[in-house]
mmCIF file of the C-alpha atoms, coordinates in Angstrom:
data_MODEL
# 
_entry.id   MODEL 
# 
loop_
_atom_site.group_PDB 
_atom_site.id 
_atom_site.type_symbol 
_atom_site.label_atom_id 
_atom_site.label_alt_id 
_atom_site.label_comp_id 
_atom_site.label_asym_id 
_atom_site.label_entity_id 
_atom_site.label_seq_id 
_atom_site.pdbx_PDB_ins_code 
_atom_site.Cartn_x 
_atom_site.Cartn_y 
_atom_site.Cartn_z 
_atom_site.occupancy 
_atom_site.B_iso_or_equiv 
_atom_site.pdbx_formal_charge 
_atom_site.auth_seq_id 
_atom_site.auth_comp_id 
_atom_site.auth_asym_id 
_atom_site.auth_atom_id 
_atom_site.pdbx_PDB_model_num 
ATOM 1   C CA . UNK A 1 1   ? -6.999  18.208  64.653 1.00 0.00 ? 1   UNK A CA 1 
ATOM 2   C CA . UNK A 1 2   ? -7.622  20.815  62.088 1.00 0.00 ? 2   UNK A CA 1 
ATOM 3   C CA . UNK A 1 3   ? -8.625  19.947  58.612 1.00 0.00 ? 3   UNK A CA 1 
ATOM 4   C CA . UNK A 1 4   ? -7.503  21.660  55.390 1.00 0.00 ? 4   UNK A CA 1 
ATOM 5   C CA . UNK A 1 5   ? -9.402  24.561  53.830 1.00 0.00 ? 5   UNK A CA 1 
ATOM 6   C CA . UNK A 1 6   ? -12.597 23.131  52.127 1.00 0.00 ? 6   UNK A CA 1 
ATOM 7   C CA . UNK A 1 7   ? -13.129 20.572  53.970 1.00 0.00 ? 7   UNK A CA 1 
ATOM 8   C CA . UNK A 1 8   ? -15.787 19.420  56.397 1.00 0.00 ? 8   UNK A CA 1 
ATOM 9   C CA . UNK A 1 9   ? -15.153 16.848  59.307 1.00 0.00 ? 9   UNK A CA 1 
ATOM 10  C CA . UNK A 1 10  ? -17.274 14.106  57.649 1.00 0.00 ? 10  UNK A CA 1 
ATOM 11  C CA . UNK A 1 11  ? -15.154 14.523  54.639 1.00 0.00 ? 11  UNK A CA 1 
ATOM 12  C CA . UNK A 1 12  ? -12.511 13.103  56.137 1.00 0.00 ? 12  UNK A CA 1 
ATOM 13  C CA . UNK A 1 13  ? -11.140 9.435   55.780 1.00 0.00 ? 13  UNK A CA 1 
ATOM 14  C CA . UNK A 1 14  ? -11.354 7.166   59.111 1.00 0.00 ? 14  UNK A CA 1 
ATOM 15  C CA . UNK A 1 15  ? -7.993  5.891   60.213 1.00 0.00 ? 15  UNK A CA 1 
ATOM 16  C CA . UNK A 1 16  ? -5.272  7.124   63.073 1.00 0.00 ? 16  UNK A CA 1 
ATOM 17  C CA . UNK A 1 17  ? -3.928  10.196  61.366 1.00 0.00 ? 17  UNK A CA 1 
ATOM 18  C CA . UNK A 1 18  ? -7.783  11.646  61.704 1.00 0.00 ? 18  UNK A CA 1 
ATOM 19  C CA . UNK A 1 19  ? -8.851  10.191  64.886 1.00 0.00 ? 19  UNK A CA 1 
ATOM 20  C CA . UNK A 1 20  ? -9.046  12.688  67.811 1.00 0.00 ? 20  UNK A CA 1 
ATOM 21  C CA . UNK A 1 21  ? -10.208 11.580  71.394 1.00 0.00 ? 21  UNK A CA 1 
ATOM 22  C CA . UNK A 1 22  ? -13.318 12.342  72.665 1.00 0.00 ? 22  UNK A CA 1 
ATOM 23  C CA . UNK A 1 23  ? -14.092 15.893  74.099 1.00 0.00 ? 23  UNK A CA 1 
ATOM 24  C CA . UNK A 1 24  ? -17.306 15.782  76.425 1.00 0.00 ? 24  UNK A CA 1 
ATOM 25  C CA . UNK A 1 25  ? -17.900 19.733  76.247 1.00 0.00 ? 25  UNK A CA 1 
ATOM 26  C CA . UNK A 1 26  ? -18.377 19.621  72.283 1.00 0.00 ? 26  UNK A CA 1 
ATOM 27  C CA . UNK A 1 27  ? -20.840 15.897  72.109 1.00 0.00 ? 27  UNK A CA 1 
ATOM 28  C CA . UNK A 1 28  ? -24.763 16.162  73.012 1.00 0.00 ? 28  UNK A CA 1 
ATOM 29  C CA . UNK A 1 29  ? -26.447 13.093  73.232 1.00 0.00 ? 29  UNK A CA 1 
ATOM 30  C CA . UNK A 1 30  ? -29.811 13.728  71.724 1.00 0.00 ? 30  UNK A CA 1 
ATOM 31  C CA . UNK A 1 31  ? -33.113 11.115  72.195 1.00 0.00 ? 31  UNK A CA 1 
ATOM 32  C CA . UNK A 1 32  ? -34.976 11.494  69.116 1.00 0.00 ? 32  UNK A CA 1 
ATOM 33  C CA . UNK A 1 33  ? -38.072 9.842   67.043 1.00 0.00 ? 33  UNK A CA 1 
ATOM 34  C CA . UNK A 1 34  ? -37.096 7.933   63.958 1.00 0.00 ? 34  UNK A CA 1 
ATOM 35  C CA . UNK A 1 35  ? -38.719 11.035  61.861 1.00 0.00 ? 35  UNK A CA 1 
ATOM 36  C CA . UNK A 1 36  ? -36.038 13.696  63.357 1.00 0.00 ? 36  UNK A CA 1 
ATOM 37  C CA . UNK A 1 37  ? -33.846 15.058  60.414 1.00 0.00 ? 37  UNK A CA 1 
ATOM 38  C CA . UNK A 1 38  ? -30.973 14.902  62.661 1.00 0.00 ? 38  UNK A CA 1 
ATOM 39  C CA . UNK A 1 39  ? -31.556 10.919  62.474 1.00 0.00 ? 39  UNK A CA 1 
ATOM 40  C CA . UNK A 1 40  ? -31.543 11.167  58.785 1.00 0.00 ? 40  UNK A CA 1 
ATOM 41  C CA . UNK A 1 41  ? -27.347 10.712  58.320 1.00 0.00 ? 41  UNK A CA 1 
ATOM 42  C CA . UNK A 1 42  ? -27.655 7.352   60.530 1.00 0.00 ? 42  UNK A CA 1 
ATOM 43  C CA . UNK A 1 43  ? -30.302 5.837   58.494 1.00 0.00 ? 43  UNK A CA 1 
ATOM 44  C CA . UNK A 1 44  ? -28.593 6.405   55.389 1.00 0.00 ? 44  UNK A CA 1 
ATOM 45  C CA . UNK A 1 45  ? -24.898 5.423   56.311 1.00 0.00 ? 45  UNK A CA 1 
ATOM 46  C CA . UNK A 1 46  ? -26.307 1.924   57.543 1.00 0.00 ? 46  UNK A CA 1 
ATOM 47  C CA . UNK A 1 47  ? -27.694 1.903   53.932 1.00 0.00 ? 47  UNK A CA 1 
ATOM 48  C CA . UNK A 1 48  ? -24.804 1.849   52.983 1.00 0.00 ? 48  UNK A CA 1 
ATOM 49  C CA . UNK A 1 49  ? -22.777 0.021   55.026 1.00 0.00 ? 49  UNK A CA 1 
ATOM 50  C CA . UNK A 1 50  ? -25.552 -3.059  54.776 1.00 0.00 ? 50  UNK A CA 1 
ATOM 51  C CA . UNK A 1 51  ? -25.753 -2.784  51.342 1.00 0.00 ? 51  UNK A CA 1 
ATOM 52  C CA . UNK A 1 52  ? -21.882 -2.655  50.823 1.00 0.00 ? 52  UNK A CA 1 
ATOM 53  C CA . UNK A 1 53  ? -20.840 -5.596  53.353 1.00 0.00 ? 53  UNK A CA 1 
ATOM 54  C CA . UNK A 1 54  ? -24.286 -7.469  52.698 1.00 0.00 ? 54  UNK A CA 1 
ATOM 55  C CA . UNK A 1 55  ? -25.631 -6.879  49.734 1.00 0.00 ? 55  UNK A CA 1 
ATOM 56  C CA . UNK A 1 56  ? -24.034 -9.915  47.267 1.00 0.00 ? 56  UNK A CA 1 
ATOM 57  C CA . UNK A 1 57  ? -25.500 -11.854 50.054 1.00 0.00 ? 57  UNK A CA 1 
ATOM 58  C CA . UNK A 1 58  ? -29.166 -10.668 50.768 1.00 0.00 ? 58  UNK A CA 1 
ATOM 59  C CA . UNK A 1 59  ? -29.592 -8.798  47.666 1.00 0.00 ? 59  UNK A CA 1 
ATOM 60  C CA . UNK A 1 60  ? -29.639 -4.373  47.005 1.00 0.00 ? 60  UNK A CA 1 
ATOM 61  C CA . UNK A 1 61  ? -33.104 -3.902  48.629 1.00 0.00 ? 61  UNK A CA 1 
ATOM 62  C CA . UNK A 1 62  ? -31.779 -6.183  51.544 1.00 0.00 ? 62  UNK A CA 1 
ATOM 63  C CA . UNK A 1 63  ? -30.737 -2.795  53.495 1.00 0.00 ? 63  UNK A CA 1 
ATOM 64  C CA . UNK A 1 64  ? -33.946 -1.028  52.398 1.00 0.00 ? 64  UNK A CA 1 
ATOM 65  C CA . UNK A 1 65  ? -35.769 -3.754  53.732 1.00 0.00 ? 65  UNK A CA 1 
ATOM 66  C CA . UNK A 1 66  ? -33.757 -4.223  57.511 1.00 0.00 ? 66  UNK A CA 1 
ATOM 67  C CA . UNK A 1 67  ? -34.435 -0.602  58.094 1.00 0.00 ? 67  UNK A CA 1 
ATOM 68  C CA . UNK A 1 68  ? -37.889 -0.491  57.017 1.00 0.00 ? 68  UNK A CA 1 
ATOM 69  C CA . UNK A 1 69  ? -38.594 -4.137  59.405 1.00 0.00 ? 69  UNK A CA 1 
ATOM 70  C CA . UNK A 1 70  ? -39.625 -2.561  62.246 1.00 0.00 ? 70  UNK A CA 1 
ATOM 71  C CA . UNK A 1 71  ? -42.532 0.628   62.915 1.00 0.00 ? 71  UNK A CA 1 
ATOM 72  C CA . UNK A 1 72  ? -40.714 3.552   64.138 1.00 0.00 ? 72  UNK A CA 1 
ATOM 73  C CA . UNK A 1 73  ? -42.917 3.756   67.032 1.00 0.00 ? 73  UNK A CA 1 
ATOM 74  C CA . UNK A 1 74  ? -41.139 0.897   68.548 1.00 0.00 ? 74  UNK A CA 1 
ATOM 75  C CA . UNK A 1 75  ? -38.254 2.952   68.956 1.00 0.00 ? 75  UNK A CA 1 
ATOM 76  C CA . UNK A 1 76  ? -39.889 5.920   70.816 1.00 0.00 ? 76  UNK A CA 1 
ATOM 77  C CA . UNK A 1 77  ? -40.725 5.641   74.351 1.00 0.00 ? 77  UNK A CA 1 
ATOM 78  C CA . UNK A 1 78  ? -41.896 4.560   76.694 1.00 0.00 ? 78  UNK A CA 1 
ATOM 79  C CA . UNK A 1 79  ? -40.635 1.145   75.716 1.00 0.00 ? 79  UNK A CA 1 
ATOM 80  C CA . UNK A 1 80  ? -38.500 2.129   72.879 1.00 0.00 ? 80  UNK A CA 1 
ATOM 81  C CA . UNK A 1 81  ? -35.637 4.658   72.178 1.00 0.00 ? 81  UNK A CA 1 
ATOM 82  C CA . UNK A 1 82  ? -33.164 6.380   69.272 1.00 0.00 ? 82  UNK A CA 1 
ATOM 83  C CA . UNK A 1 83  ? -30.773 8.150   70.359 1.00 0.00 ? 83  UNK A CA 1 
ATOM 84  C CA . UNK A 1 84  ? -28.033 10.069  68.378 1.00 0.00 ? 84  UNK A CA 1 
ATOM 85  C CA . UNK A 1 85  ? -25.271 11.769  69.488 1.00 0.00 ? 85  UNK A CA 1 
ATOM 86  C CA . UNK A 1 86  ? -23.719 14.893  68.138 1.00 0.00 ? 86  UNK A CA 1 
ATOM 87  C CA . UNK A 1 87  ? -20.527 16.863  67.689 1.00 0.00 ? 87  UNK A CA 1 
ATOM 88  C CA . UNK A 1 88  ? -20.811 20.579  67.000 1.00 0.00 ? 88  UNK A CA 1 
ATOM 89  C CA . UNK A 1 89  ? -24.533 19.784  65.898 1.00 0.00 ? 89  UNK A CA 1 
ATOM 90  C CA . UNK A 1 90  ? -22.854 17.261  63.527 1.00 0.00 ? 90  UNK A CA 1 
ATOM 91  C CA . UNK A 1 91  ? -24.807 13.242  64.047 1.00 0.00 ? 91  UNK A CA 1 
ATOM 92  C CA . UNK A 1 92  ? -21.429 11.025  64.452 1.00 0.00 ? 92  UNK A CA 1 
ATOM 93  C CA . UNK A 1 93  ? -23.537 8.376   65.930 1.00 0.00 ? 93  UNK A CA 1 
ATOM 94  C CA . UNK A 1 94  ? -25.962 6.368   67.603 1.00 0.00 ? 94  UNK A CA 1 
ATOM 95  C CA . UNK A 1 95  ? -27.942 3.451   68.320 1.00 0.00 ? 95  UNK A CA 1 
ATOM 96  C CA . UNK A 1 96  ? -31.953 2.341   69.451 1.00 0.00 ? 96  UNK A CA 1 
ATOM 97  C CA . UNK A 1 97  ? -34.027 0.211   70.823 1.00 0.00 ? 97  UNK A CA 1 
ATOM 98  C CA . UNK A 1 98  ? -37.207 -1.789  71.697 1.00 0.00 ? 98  UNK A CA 1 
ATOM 99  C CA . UNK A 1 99  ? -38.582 -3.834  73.149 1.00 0.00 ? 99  UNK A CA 1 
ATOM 100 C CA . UNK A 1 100 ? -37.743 -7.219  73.159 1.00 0.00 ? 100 UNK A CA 1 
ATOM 101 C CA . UNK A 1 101 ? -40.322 -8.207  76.319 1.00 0.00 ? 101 UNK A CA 1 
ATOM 102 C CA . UNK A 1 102 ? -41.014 -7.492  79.090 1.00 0.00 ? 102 UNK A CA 1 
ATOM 103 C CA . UNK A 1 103 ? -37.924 -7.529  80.568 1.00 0.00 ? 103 UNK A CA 1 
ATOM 104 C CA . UNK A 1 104 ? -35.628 -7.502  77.829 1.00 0.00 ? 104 UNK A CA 1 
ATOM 105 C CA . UNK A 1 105 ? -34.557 -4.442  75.168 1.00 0.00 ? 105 UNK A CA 1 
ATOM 106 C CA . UNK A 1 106 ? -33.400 -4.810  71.973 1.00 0.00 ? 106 UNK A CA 1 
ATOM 107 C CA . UNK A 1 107 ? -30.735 -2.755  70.849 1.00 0.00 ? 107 UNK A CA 1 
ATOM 108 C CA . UNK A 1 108 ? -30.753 -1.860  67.505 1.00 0.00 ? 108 UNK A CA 1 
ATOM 109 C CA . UNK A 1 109 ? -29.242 0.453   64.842 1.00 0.00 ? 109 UNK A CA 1 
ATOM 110 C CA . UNK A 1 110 ? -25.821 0.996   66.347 1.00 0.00 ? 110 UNK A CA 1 
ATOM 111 C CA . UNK A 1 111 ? -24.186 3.854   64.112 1.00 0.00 ? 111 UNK A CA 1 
ATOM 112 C CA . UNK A 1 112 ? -20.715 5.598   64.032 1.00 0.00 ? 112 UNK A CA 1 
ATOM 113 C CA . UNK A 1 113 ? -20.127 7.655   61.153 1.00 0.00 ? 113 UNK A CA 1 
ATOM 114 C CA . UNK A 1 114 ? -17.802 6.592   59.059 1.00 0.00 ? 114 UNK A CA 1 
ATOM 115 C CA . UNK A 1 115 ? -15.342 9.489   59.235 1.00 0.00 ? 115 UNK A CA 1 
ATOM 116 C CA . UNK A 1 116 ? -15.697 9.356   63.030 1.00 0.00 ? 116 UNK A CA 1 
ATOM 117 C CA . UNK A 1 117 ? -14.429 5.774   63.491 1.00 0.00 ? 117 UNK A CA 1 
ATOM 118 C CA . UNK A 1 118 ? -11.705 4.518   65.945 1.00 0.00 ? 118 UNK A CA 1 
ATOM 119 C CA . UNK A 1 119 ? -12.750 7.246   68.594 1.00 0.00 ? 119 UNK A CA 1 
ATOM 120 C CA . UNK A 1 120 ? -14.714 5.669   71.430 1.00 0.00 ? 120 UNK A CA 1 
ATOM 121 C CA . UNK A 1 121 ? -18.083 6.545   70.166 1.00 0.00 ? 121 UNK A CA 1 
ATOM 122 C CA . UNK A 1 122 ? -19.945 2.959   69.742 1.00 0.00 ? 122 UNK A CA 1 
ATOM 123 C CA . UNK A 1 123 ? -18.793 2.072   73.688 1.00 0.00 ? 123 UNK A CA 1 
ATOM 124 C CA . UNK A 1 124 ? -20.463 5.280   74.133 1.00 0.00 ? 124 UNK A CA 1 
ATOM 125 C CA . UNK A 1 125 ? -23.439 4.820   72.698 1.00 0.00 ? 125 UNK A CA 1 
ATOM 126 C CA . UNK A 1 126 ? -23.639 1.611   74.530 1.00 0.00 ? 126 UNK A CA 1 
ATOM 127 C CA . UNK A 1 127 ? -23.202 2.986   77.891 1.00 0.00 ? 127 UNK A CA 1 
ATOM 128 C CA . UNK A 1 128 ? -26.140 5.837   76.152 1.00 0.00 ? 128 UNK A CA 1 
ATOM 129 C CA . UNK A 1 129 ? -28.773 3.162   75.579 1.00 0.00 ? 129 UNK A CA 1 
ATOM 130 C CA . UNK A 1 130 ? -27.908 0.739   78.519 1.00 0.00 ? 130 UNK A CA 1 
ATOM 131 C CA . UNK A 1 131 ? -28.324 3.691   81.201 1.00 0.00 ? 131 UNK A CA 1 
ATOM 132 C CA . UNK A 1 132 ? -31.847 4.437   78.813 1.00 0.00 ? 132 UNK A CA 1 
ATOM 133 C CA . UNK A 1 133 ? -33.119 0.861   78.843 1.00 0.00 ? 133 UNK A CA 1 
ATOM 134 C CA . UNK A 1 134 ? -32.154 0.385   82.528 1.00 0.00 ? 134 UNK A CA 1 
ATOM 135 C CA . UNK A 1 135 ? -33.913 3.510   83.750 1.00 0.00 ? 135 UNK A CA 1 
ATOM 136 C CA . UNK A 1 136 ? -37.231 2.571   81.306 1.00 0.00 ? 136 UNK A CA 1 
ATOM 137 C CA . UNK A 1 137 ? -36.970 -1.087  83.960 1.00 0.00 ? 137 UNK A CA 1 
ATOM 138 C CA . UNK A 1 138 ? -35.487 -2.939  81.448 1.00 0.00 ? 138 UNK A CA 1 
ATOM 139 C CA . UNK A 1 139 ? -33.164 -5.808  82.810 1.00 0.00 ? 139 UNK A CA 1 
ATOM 140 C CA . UNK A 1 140 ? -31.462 -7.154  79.620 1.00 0.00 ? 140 UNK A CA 1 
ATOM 141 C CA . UNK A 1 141 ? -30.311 -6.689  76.806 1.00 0.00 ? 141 UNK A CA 1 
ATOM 142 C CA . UNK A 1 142 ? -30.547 -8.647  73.163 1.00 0.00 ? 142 UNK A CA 1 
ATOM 143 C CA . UNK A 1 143 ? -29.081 -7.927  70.083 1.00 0.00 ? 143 UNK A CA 1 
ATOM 144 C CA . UNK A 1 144 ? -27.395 -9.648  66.734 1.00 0.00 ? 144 UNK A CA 1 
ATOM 145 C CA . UNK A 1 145 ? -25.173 -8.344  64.173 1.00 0.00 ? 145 UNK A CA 1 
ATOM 146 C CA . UNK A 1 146 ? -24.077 -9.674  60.822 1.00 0.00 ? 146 UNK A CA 1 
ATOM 147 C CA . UNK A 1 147 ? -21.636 -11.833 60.938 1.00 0.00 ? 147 UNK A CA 1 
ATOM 148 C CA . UNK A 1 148 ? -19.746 -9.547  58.244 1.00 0.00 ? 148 UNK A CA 1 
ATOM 149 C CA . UNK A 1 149 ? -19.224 -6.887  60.952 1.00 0.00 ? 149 UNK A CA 1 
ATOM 150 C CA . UNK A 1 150 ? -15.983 -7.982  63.187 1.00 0.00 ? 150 UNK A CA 1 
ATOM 151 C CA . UNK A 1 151 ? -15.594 -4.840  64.787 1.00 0.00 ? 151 UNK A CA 1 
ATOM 152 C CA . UNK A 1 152 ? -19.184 -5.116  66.041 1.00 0.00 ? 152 UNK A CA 1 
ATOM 153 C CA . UNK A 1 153 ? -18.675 -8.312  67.561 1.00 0.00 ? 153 UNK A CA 1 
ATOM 154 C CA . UNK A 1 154 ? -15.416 -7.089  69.167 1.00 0.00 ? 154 UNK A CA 1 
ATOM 155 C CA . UNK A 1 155 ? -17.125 -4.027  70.424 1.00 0.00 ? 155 UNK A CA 1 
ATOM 156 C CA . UNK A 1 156 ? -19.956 -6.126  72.011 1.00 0.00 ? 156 UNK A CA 1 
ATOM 157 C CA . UNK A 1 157 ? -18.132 -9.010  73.628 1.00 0.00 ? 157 UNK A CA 1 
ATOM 158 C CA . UNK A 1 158 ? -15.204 -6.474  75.103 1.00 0.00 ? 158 UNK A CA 1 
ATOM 159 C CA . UNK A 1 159 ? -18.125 -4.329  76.783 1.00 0.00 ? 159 UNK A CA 1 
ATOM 160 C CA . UNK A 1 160 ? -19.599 -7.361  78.404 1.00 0.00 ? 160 UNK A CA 1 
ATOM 161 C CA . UNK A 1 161 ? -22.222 -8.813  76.126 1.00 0.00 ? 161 UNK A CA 1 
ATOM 162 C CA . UNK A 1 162 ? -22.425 -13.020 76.178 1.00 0.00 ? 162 UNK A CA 1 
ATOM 163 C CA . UNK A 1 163 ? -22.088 -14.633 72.518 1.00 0.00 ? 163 UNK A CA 1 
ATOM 164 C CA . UNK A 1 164 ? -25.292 -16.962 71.878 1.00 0.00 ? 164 UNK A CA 1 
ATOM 165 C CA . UNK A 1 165 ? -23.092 -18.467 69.513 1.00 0.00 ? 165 UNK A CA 1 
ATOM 166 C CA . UNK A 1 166 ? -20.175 -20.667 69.217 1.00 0.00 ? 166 UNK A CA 1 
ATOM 167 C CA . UNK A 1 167 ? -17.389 -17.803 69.071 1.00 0.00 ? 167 UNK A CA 1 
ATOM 168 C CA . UNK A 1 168 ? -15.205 -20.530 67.177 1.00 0.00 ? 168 UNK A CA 1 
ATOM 169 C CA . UNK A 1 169 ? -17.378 -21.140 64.183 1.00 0.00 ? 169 UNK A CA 1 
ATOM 170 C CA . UNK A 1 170 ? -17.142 -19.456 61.483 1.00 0.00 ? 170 UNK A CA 1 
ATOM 171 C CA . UNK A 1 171 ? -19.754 -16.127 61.207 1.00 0.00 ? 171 UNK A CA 1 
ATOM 172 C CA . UNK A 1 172 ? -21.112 -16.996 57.560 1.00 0.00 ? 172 UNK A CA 1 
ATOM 173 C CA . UNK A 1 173 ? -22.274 -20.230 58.727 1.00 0.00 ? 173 UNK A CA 1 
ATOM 174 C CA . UNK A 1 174 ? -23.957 -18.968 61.710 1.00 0.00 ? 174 UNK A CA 1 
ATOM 175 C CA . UNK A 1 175 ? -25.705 -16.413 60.188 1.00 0.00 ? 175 UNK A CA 1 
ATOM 176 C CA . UNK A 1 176 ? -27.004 -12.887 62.992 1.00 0.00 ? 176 UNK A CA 1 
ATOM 177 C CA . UNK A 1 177 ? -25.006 -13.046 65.704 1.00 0.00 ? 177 UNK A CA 1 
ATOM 178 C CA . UNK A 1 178 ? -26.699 -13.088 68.638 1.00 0.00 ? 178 UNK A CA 1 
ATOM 179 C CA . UNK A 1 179 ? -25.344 -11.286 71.966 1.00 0.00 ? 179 UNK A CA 1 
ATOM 180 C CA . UNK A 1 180 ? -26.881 -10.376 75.355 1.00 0.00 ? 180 UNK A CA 1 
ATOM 181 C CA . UNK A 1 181 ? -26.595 -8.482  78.578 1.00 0.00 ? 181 UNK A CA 1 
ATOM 182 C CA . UNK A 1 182 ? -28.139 -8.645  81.585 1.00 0.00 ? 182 UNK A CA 1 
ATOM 183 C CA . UNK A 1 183 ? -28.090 -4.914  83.138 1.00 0.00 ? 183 UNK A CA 1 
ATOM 184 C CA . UNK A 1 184 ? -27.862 -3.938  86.792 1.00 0.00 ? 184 UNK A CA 1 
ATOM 185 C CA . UNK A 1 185 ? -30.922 -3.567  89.033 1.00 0.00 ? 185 UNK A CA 1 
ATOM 186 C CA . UNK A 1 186 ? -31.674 0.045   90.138 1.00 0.00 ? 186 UNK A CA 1 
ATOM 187 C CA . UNK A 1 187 ? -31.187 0.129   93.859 1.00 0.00 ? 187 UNK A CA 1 
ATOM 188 C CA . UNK A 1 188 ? -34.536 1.089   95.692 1.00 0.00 ? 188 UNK A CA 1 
ATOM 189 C CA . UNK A 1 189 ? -33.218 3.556   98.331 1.00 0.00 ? 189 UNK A CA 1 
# 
């Protein structure tokens, strides 16, 4: 895909006329602390997106607020993780997490940038952190989305995650939507 004179990839609109597949050889998948200015373009497009999808609901400081909940040392390791991944040295997406217990991770933070949409990049973030949290010994995964974010929920229970909610109520009433995973056991050769 080539864009017109001017402009950059992440000016572009999401949709099928700019969606291009994957190429491995151009994406780096980067594990970096919440501080990293390469993290900087996930933080603020989940501003956005909370505040735009959530916002008559929780309030404007509601996104402030999610992002802010947690210390960003629970997403370095050895327990935690952010990873982003890039194209060209561009951040198109990425994802976290900590832990949950002892056993479990909680995935957090799940980004694809807007412009970059439609392409495969949140099942690959997914596969990112899962491999992460199941080489750190974790054994399961939790998360929860809004329940103004279909195309989460579709992402999660097509790669496997259970619902830990009625899939046939309605998603205002239930309020997050909780999912989980249990991950494979590392052989011991």
């Amino acid at each position: 895909m080539t864009a017109e004179p001017g402009l950059k990839p992440h000016d572009l609109k999401p949709g099928p006329l700019h969606t291009r597949p994957l190429d491995p050889g151009r994406l780096t998948v980067l594990t970096l602390p919440m501080h990293d200015p390469r993290v900087r373009p996930l933080l603020d497009e989940l501003a956005v997106e909370y505040d735009t999808r959530y916002g008559d609901l929780f309030g404007r400081s509601a996104a402030a607020e999610e992002l802010n909940r947690y210390p960003a040392e629970e997403f370095e390791g050895p327990h935690g993780a952010l990873l982003v991944i890039q194209e060209d040295g561009e951040s198109i997406a990425g994802g976290a997490f900590r832990r949950h217990d002892h056993t479990t991770a909680e995935l957090k933070r799940i980004w694809t940038h807007s412009a970059h949409r439609r392409r495969g990049l949140g099942r690959l973030v997914l596969a990112e952190l899962e491999a992460l949290a199941t080489a750190r010994g974790y054994t399961r995964l939790y998360l929860t989305t809004g329940p103004r974010q279909p195309e989460a929920r579709h992402l999660y229970l097509s790669s496997g995650y259970q619902a830990q909610f009625d899939l046939d109520a309605d998603p205002e009433t239930i309020g997050p939507l909780a999912f989980t995973k249990d991950l494979p056991t590392p052989r011991r050769d």
